[in-house]
Backbone and ligand atoms as CSV (ligand in chain L), in Angstrom:
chain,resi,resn,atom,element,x,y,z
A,1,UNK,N,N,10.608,7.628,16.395
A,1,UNK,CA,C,9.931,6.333,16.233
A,1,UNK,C,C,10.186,5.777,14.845
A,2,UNK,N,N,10.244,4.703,14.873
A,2,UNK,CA,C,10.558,3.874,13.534
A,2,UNK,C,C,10.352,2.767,13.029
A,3,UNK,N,N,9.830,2.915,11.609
A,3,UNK,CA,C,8.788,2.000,11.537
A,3,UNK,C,C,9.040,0.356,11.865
A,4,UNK,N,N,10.545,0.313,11.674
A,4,UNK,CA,C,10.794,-1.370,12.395
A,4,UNK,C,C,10.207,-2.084,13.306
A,5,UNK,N,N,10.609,-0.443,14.344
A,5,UNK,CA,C,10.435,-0.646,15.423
A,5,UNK,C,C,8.913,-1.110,15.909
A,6,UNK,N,N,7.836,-0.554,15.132
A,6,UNK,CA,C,6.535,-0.969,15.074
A,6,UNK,C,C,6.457,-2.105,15.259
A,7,UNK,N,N,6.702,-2.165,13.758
A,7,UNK,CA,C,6.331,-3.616,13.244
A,7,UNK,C,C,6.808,-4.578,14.450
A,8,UNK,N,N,7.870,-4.799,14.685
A,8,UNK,CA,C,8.215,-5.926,15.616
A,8,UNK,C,C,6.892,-5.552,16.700
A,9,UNK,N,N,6.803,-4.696,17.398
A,9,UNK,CA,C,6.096,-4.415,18.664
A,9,UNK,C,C,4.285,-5.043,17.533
A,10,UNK,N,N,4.121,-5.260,16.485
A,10,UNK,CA,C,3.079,-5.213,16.197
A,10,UNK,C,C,3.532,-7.130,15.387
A,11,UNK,N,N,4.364,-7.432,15.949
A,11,UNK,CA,C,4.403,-8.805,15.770
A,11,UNK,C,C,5.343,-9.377,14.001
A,12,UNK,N,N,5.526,-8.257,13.491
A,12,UNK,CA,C,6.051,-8.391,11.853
A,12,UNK,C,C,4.889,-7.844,11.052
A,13,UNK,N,N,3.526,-7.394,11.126
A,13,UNK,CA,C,2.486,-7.700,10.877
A,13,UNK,C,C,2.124,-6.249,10.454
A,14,UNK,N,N,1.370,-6.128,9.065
A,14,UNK,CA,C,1.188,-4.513,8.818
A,14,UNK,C,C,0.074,-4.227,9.965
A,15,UNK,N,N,-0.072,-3.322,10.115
A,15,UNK,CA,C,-1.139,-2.803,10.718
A,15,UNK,C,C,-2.642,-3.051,10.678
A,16,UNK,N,N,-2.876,-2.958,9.451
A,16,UNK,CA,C,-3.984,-2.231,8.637
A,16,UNK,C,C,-4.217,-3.701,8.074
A,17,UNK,N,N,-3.984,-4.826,7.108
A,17,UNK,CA,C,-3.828,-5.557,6.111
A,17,UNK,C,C,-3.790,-6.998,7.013
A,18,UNK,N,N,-2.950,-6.942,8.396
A,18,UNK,CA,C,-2.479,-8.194,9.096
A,18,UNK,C,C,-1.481,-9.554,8.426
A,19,UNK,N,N,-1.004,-8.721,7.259
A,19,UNK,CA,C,0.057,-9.733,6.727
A,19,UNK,C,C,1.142,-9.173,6.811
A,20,UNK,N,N,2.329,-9.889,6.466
A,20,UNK,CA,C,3.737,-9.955,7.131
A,20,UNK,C,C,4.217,-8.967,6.131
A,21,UNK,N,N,4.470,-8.042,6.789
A,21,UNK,CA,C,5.617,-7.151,6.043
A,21,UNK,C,C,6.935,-6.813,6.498
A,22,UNK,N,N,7.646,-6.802,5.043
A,22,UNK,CA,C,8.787,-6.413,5.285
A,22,UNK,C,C,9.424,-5.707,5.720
A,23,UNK,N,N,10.488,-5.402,6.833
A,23,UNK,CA,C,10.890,-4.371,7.197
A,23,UNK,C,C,11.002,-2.938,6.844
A,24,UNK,N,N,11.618,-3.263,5.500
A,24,UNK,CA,C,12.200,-2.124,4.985
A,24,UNK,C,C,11.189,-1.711,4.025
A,25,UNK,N,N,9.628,-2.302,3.871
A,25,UNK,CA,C,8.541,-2.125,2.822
A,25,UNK,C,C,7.353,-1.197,3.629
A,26,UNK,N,N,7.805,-1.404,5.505
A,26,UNK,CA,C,7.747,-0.668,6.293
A,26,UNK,C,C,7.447,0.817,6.271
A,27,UNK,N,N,6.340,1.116,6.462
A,27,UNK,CA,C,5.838,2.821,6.717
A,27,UNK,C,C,4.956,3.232,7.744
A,28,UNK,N,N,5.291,4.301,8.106
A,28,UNK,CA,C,4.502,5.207,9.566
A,28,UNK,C,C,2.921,5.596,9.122
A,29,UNK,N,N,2.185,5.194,9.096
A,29,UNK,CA,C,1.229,6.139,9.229
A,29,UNK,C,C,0.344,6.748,10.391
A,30,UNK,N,N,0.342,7.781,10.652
A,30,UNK,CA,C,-0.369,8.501,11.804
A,30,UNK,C,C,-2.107,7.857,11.875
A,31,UNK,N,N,-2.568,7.187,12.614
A,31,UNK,CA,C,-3.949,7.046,12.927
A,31,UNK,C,C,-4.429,8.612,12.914
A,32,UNK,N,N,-4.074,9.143,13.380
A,32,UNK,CA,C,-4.535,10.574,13.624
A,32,UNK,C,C,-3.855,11.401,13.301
A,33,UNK,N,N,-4.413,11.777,12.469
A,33,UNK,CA,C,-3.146,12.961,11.337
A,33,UNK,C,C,-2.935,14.122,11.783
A,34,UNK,N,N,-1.298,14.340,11.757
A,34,UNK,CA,C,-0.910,15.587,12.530
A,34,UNK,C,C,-1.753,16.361,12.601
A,35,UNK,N,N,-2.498,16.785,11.174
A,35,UNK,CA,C,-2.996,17.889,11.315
A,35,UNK,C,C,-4.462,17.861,12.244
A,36,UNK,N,N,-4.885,16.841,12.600
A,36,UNK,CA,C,-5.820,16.222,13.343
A,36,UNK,C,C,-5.321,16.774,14.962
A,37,UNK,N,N,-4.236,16.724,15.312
A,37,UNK,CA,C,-3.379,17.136,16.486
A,37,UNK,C,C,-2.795,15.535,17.363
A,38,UNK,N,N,-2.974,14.433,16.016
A,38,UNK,CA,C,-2.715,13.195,16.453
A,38,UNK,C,C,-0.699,13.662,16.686
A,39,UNK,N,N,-0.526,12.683,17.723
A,39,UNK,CA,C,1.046,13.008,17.974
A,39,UNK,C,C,1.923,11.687,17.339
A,40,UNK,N,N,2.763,12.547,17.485
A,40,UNK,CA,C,4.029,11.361,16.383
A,40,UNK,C,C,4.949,10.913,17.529
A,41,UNK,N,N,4.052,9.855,18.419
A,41,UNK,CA,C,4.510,8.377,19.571
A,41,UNK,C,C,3.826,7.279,18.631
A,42,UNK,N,N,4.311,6.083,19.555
A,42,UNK,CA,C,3.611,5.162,19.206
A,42,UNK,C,C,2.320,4.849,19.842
A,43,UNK,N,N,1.801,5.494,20.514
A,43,UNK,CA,C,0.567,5.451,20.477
A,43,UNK,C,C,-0.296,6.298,19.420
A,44,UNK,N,N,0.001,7.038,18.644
A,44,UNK,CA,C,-0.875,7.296,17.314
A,44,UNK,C,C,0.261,6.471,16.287
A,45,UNK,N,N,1.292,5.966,16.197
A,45,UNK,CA,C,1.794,5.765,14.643
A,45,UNK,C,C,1.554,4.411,14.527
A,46,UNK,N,N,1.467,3.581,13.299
A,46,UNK,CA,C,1.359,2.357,13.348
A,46,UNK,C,C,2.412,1.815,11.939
A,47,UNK,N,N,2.470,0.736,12.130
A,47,UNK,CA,C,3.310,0.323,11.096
A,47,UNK,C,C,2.578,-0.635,9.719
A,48,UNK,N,N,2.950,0.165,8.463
A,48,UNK,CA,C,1.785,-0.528,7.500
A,48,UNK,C,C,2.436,-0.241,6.048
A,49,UNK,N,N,1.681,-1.232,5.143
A,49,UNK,CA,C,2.061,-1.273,3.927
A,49,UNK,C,C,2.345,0.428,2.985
A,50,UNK,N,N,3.034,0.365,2.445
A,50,UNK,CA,C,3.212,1.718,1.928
A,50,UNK,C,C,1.842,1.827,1.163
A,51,UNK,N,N,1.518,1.353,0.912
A,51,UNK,CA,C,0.235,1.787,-0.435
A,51,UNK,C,C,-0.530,1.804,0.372
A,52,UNK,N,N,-1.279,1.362,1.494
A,52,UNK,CA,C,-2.454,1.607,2.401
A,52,UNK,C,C,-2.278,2.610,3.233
A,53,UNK,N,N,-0.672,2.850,3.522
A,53,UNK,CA,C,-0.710,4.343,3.843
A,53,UNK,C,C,-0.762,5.735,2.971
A,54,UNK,N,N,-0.846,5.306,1.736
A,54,UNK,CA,C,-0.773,6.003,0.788
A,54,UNK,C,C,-2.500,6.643,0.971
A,55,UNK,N,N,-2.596,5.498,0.728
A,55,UNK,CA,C,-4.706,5.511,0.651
A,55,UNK,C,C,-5.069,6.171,1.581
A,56,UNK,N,N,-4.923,6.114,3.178
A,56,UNK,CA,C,-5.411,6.470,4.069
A,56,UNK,C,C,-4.298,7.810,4.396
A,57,UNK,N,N,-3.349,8.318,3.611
A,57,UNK,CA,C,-2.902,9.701,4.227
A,57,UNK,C,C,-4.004,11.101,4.132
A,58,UNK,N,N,-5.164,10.644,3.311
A,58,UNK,CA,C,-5.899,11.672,3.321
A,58,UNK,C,C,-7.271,11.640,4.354
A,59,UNK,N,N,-7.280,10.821,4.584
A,59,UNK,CA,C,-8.388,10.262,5.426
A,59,UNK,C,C,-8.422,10.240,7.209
A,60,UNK,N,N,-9.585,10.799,7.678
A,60,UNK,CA,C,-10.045,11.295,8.696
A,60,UNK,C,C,-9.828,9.737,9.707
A,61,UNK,N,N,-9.566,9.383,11.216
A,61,UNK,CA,C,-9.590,8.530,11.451
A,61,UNK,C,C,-11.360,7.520,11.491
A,62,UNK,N,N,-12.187,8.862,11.100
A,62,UNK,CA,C,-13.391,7.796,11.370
A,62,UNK,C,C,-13.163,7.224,10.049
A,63,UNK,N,N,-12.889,8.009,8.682
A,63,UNK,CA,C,-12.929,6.838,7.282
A,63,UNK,C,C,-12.064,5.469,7.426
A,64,UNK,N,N,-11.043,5.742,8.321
A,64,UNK,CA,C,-10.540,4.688,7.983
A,64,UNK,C,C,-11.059,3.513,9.013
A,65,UNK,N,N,-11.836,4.010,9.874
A,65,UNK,CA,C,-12.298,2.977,10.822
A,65,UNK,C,C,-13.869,2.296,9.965
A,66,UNK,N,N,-13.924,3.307,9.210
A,66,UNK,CA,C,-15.247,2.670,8.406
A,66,UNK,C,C,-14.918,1.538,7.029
A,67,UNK,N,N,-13.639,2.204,6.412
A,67,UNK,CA,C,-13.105,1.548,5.430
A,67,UNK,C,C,-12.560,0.218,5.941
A,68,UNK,N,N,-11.901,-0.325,7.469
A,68,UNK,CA,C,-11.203,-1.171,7.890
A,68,UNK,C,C,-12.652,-1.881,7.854
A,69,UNK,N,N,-13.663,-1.354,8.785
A,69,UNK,CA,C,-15.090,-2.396,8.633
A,69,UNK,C,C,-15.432,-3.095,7.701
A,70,UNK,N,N,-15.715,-2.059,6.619
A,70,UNK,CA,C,-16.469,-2.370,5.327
A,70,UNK,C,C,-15.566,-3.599,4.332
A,71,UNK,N,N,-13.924,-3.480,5.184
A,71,UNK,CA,C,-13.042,-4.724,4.611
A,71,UNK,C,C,-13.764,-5.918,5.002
A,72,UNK,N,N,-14.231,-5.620,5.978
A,72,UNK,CA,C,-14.328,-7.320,7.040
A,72,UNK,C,C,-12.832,-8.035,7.469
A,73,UNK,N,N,-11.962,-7.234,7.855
A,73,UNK,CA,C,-10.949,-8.510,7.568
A,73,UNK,C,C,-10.527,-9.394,6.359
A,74,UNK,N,N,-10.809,-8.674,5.060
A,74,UNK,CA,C,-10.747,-9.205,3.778
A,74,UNK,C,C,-10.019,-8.149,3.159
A,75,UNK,N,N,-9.046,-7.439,3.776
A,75,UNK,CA,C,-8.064,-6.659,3.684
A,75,UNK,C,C,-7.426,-6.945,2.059
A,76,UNK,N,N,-7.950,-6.141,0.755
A,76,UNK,CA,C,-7.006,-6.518,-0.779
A,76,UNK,C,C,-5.463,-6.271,-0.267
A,77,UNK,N,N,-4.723,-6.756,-0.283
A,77,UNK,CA,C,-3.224,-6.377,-0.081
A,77,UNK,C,C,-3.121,-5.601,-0.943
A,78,UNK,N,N,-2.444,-4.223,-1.274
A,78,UNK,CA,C,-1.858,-3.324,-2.406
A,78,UNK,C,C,-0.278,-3.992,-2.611
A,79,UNK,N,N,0.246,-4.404,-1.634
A,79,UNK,CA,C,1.642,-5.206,-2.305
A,79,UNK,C,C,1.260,-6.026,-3.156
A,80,UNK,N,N,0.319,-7.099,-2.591
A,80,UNK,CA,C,0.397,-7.910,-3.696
A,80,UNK,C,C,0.095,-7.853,-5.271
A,81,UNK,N,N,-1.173,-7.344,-4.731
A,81,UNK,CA,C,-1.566,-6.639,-6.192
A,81,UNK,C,C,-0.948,-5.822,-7.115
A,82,UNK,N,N,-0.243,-4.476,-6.260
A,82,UNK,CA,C,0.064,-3.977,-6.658
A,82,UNK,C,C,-0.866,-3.040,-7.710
A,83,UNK,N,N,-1.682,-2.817,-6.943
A,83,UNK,CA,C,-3.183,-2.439,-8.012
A,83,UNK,C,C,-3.413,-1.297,-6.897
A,84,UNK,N,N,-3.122,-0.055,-6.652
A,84,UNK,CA,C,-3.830,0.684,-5.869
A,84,UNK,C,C,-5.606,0.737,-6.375
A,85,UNK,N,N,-5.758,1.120,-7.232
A,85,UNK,CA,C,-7.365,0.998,-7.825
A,85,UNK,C,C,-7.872,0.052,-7.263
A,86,UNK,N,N,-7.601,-0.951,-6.996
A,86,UNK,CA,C,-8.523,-2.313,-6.364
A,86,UNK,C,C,-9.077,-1.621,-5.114
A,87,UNK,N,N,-8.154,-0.853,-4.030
A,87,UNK,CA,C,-8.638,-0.693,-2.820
A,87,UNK,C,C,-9.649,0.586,-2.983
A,88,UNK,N,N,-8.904,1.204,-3.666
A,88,UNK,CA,C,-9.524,2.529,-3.619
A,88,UNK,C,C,-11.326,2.156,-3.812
A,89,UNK,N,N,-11.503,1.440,-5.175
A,89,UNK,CA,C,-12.685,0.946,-5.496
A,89,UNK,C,C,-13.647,0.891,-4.615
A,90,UNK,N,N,-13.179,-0.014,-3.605
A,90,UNK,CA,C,-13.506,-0.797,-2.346
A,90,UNK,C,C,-14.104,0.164,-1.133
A,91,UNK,N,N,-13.538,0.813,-1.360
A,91,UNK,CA,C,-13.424,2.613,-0.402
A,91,UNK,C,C,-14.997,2.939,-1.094
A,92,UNK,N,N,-15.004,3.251,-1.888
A,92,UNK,CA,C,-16.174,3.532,-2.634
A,92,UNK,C,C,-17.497,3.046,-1.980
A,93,UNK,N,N,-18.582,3.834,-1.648
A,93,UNK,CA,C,-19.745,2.926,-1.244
A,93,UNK,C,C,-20.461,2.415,-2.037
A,94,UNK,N,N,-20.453,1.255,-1.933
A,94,UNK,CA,C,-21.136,0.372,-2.825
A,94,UNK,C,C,-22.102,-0.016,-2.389
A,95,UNK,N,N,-23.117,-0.997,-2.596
A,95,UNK,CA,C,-24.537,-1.418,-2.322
A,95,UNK,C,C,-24.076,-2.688,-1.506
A,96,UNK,N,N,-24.245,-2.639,-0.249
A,96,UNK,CA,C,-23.997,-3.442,0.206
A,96,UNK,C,C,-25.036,-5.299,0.152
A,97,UNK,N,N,-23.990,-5.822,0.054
A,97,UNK,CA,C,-24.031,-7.550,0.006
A,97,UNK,C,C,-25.367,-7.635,0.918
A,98,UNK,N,N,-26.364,-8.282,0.676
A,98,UNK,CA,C,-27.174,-9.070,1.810
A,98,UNK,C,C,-26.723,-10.204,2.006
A,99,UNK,N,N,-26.619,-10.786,3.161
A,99,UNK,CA,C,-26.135,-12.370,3.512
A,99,UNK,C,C,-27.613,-13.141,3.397
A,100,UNK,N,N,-27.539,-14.234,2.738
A,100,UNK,CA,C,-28.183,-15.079,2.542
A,100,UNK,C,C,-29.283,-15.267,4.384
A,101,UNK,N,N,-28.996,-15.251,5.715
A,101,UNK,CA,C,-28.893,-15.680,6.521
A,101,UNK,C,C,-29.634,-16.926,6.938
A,102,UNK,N,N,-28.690,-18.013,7.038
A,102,UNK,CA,C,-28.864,-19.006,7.365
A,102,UNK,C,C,-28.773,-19.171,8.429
A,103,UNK,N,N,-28.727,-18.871,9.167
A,103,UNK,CA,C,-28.564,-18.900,10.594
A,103,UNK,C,C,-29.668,-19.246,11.490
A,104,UNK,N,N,-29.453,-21.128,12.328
A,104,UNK,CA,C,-30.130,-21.570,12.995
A,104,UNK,C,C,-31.169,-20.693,13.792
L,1,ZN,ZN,ZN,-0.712,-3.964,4.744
């Protein structure tokens, strides 16, 4: 399997982040880590920024399903930044935000 090959099947689109990555900036990471007994198809591999696979090679699939939450879809890019520390931070539990709620 290869990570191109992902990506296209995942639209150009990292995995993890939902912005356009480059082919060749392209990396595998296992949702479920071998050592987890996750298998190396594409149904466990996904295609994603090297630095967010960096972050999440140590991490259990529930952290990263908690860490993807706690993003909201406000995914820091590590390409762009180029700041691994920004995400990591983020990872960190912090005191979470109350929303104002305005809501009719
Ligand atoms: Zn990404």
């Amino acid at each position: 399997m290869k990570a191109e090959r992902l990506l296209f099947l995942q639209g150009g689109l990292c995995f993890y982040c939902r912005r356009k990555l480059n082919p060749k900036q392209a990396t595998l990471d296992h949702v479920i880590p071998g050592s987890m007994g996750g298998k190396g198809d594409e149904t466990n591999l996904v295609a994603c920024c090297r630095s967010i696979n960096a972050l999440f090679a140590n991490l259990s699939p529930k952290r990263k399903m908690e860490t993807l939450l706690s993003w909201r879809g406000r995914i820091p890019c590590p390409e762009k930044t180029n700041q691994t520390g920004v995400i990591v931070s983020v990872i960190k539990p912090n005191s979470l935000t109350s929303h104002g709620g305005n809501n009719g």
